[in-house]
Wavefront OBJ file of the C-alpha trace (Angstrom):
o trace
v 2.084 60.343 37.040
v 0.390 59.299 33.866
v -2.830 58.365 32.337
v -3.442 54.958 32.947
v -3.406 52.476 29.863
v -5.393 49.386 30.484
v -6.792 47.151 27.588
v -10.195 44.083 27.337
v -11.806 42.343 24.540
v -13.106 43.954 21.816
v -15.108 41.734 19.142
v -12.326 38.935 20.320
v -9.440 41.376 19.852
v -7.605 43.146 22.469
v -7.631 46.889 22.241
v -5.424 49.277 24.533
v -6.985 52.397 25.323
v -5.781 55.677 27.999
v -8.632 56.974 30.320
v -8.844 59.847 31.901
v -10.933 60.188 35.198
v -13.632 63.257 35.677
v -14.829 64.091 38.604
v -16.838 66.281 40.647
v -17.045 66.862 44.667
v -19.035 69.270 46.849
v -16.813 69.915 49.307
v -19.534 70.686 52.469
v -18.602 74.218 53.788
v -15.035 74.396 52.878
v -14.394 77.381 55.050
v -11.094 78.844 56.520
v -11.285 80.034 60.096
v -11.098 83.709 59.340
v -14.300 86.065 59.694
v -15.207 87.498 56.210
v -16.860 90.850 56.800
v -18.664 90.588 53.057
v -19.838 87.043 53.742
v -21.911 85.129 56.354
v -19.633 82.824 57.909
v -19.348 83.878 61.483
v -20.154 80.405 62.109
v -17.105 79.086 60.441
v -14.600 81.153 63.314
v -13.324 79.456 66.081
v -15.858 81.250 68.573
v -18.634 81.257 66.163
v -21.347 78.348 66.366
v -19.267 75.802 64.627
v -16.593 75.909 66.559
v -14.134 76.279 63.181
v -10.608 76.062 64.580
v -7.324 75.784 62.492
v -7.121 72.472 63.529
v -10.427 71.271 61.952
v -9.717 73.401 58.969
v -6.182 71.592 58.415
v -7.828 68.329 58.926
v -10.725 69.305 56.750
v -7.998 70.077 53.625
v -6.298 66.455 54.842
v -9.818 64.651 54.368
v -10.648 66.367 51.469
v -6.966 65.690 49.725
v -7.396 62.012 50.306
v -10.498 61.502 48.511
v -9.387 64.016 45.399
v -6.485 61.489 45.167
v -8.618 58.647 45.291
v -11.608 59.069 42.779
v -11.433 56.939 39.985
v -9.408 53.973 41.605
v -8.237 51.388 40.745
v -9.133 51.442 36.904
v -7.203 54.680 36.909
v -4.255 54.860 38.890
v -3.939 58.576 37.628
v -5.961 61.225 40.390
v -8.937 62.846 38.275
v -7.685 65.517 35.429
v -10.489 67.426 36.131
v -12.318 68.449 39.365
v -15.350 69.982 40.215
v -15.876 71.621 43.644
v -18.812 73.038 45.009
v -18.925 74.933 48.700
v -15.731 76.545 48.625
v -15.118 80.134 50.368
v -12.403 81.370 48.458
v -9.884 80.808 46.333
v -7.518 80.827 49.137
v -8.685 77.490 50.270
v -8.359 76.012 47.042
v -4.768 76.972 47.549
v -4.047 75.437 50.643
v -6.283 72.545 49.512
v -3.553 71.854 46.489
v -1.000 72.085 48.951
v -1.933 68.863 50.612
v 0.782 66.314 50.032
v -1.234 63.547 48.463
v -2.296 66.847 45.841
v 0.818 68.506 45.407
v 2.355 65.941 42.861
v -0.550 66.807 40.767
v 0.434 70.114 39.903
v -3.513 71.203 39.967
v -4.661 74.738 38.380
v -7.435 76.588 40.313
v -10.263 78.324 38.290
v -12.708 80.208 40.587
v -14.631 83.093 40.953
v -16.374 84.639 43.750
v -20.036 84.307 43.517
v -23.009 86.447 45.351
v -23.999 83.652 47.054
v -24.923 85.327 51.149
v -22.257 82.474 52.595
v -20.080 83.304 50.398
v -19.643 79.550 48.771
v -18.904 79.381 45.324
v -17.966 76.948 42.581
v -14.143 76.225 41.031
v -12.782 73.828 38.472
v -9.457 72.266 39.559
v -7.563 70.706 36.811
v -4.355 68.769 36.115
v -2.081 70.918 34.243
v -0.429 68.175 32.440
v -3.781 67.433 30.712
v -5.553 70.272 30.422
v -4.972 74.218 29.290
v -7.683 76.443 29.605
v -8.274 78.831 26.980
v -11.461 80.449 28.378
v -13.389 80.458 31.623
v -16.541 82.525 32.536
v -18.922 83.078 35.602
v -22.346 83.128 34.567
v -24.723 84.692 36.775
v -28.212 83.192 37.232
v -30.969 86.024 37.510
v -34.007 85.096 39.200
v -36.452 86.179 41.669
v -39.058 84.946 44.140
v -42.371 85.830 45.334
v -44.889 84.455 48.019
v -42.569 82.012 48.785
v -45.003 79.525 50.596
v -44.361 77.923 54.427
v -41.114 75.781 54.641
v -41.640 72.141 53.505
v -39.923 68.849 54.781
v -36.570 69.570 53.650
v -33.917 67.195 52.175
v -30.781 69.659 52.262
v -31.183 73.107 54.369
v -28.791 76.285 52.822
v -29.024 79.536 53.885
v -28.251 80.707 50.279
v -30.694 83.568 49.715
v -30.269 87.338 50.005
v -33.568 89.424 49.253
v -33.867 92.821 47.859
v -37.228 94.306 47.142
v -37.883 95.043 43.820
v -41.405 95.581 42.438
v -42.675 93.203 44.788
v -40.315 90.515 44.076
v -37.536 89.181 45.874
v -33.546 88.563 44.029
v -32.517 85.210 44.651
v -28.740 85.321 44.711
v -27.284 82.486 44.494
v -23.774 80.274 43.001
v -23.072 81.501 38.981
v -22.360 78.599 36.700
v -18.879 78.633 35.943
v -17.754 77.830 32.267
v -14.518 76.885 31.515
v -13.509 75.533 27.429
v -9.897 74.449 27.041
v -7.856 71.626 25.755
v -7.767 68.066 27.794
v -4.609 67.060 25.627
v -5.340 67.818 22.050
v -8.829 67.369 22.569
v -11.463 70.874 23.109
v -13.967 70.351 25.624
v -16.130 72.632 27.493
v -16.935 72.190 31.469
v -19.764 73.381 33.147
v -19.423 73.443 37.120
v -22.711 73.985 39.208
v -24.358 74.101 42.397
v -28.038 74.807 41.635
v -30.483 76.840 43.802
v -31.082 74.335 47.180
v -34.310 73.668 48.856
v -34.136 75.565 51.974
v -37.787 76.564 51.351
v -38.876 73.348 50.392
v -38.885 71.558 47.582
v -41.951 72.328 45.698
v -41.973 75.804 46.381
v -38.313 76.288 45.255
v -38.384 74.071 41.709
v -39.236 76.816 39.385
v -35.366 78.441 40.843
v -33.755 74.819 39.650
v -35.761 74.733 36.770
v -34.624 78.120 35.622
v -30.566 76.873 36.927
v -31.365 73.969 34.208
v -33.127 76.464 31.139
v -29.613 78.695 31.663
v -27.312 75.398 31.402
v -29.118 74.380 28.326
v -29.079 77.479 27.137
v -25.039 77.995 27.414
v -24.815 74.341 25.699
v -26.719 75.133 22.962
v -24.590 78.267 22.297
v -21.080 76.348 22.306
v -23.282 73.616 20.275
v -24.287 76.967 17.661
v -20.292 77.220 17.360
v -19.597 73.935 16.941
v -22.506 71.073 16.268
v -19.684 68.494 17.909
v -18.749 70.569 21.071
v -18.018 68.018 23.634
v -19.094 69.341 26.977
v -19.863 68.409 30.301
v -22.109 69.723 32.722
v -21.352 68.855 36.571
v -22.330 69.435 39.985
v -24.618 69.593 43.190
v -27.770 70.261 41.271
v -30.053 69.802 44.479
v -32.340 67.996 42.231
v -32.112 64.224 41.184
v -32.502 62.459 37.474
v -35.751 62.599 36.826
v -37.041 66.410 38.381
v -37.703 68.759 36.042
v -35.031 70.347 36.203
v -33.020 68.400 34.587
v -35.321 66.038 32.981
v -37.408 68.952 31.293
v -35.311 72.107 31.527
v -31.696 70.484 30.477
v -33.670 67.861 28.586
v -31.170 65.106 29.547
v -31.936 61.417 28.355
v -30.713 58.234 29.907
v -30.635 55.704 27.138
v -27.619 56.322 24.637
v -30.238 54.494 21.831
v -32.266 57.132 22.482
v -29.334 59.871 21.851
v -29.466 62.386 18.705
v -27.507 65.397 17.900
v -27.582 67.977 20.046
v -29.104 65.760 22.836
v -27.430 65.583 26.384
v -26.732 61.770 28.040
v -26.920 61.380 31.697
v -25.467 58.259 32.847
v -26.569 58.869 36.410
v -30.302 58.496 35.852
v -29.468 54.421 35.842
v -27.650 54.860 38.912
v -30.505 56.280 40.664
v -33.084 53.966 39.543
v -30.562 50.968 41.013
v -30.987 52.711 43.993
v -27.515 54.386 44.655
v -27.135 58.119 45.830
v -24.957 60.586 46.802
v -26.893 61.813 49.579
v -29.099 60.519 52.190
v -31.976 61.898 54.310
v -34.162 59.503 56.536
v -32.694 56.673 54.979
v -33.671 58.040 51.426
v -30.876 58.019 48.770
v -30.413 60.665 46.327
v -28.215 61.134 43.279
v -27.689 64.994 43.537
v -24.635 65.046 42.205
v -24.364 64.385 38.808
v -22.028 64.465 35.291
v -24.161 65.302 32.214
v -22.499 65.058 28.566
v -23.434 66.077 25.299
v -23.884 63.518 22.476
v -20.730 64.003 21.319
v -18.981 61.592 24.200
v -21.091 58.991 22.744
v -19.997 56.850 19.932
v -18.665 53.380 19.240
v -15.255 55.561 17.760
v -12.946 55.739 19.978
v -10.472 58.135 17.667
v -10.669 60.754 20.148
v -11.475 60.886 24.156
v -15.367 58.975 24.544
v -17.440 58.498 27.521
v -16.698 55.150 29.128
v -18.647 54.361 32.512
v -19.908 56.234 35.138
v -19.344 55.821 39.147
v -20.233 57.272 42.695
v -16.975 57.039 44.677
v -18.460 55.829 48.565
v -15.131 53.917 50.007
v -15.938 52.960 53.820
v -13.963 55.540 55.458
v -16.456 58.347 53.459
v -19.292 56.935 55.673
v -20.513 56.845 59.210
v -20.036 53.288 60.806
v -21.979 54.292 64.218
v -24.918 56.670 66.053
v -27.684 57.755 64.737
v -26.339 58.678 61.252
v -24.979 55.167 60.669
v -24.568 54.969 56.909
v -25.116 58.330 56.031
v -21.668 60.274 54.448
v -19.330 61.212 57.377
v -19.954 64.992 57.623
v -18.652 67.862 59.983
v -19.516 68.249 63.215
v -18.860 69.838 66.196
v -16.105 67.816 67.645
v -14.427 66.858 64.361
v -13.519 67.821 60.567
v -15.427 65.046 58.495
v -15.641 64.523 54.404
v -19.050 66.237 53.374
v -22.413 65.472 53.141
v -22.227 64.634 49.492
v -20.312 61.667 47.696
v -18.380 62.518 44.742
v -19.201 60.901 41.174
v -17.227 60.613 38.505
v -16.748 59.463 34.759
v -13.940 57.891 32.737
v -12.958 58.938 29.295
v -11.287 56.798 26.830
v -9.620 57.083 23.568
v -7.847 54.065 21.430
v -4.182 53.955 20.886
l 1 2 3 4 5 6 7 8 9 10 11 12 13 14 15 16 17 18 19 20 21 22 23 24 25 26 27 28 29 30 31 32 33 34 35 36 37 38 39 40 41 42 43 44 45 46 47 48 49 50 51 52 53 54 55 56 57 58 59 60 61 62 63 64 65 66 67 68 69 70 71 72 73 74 75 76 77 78 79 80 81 82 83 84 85 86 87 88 89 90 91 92 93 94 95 96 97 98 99 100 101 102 103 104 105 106 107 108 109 110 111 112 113 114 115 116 117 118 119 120 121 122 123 124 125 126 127 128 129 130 131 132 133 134 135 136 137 138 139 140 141 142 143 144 145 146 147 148 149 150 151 152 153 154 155 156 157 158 159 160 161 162 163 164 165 166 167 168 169 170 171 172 173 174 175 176 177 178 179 180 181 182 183 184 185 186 187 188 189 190 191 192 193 194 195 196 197 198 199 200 201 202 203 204 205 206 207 208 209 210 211 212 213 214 215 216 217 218 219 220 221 222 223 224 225 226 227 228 229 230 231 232 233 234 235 236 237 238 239 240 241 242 243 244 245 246 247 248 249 250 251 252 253 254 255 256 257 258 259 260 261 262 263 264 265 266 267 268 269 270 271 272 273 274 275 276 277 278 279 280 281 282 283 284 285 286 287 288 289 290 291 292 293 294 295 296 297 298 299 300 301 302 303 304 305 306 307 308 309 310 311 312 313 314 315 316 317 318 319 320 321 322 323 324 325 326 327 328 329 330 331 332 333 334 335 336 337 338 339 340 341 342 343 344 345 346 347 348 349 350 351 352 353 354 355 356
């Protein structure tokens, strides 16, 4: 299977470009149905709470396989070269998970490391290995603590992500490390950053300072691949629990939505303009939020399309992803206890183009 060539008017003349799709998924407790002794996922057994059989679990990798094949269609034929994933147990998973028939043609690479995280979910980077070689990948830990945390607020997304140890009156917060992967996509280096931010199981307010410090330790690894190279092209992806405009990544990542507004070492996030048009990629009480998000350095940006440029940006929500009855009606099509859905999430995505 190949990238996709496709062509449209340019200043009258017709220009053929290949695009690449990018994508990123949180895959909503993508557990296996055995009983980790180092994790907390008794739920996800067959006799725990959720009922996890190998069934659902099969089921689970079927759903899942379909919409990995799907992202980016139809102006790319091609699957997505890269992959984010957030929610994921193990690695072993992710290898059943490529297994899937409408995967296997892919030939995917896995990139994932376990993460402190009390359920045991972590982050991984699946990737096309056609496309793209890795040439470096890192977990980085995010250190931070909590204190007083005040009486649970309304919530928008519940995780039981937190472990506490005592120390000096404060309490660790462990939670997913970002995972940073650099490699080639063709002949091109670019650096991904896969994430799934500190949630707001203890409400919103009380738990921004956690997101805010997620977003400070992003910019932070940006602006060191950025010291290497002032043109580093990387992307920063994930479930970020926070939307567009919270600080997190509005002040902390310092991401901007206009590309006029763009300079040097800034960071262009195409999803802010899907938000304020009222899309999301997750709902609560009929609220829409863009959590999930694909955040690029300057360096995607330009009217030269020489090398591999950011083209548009998309939320992939095809009917079957959503509920068409009960009291969720229009909400994703999640787990439950009878049956294996998609996830709570919708996955987003962005093409990348280059001239021929």
């Amino acid at each position: 299977m190949f990238a996709i060539l496709f062509s449209f008017q340019v200043h009258s003349q017709s220009k053929k470009y290949k695009i690449h799709t990018v994508a990123f998924y949180n895959f909503e407790n993508l557990y296996d149905t055995v009983d980790d002794a180092f994790t907390n996922d008794d739920e996800w057994t067959p006799n725990g709470a959720q009922h996890w059989t190998a069934e659902k679990y099969q089921q689970k990798l079927k759903n899942l396989a379909r919409v990995l094949s799907e992202i980016g269609t139809p102006e790319n034929t091609n699957a997505p070269v890269l992959i984010g994933g957030a929610e994921i147990e193990n690695r072993g998973v992710l290898e059943d998970l490529i297994k899937e028939p409408k995967l296997q043609e892919l030939d995917l690479g896995i990139i994932h490391f376990d993460s402190p995280d009390k359920r045991g979910i972590d982050v991984a980077l699946l990737y096309q290995k056609k496309y793209f070689r890795p040439t470096s990948f890192s977990n980085i830990p995010l250190i931070i603590y909590k204190k007083n945390i005040p009486k649970k607020e309304e919530q928008l997304e519940v995780e039981d992500d937190e472990i506490e140890i005592k120390k000096e009156n404060y309490n660790r917060i462990f939670t997913r490390d970002q995972l940073l992967v650099s490699g080639f996509l063709e002949d091109e280096e670019i650096h991904i950053i896969v994430n799934h931010w500190p949630s707001r199981s203890s409400g919103e307010k009380a738990t921004s300072l956690f997101r805010e410090a997620a977003g400070k330790l992003n910019r932070k690894i940006i602006d060191s691949l950025q010291q290497i190279n002032p043109k580093a092209k990387v992307l920063t992806m994930g479930d970020f629990n926070d939307g567009p405009l919270n600080n997190s990544i509005k002040l902390a990542l310092e991401a901007k939505s206009k590309k006029t507004e763009l300079k040097e070492f800034d960071l262009f996030n195409p999803f802010e303009e899907l938000e304020n048009k009222g899309f999301g990629t997750i709902a609560y009480r009929d609220s829409w939020n863009v959590f999930d998000q694909i955040i690029m350095t300057s360096s995607f940006i330009k009217s030269d399309f020489s090398s591999y440029q950011f083209w548009k940006a998309g939320i992939f929500n095809k009917p079957y992803l959503i509920q068409n009855s009960g009291k969720y009606k229009g909400y994703p099509l999640r787990n439950t206890l009878t049956e294996a859905g998609f996830s709570d999430h919708l996955p987003v995505y962005i093409y990348l183009i280059k001239e021929l």
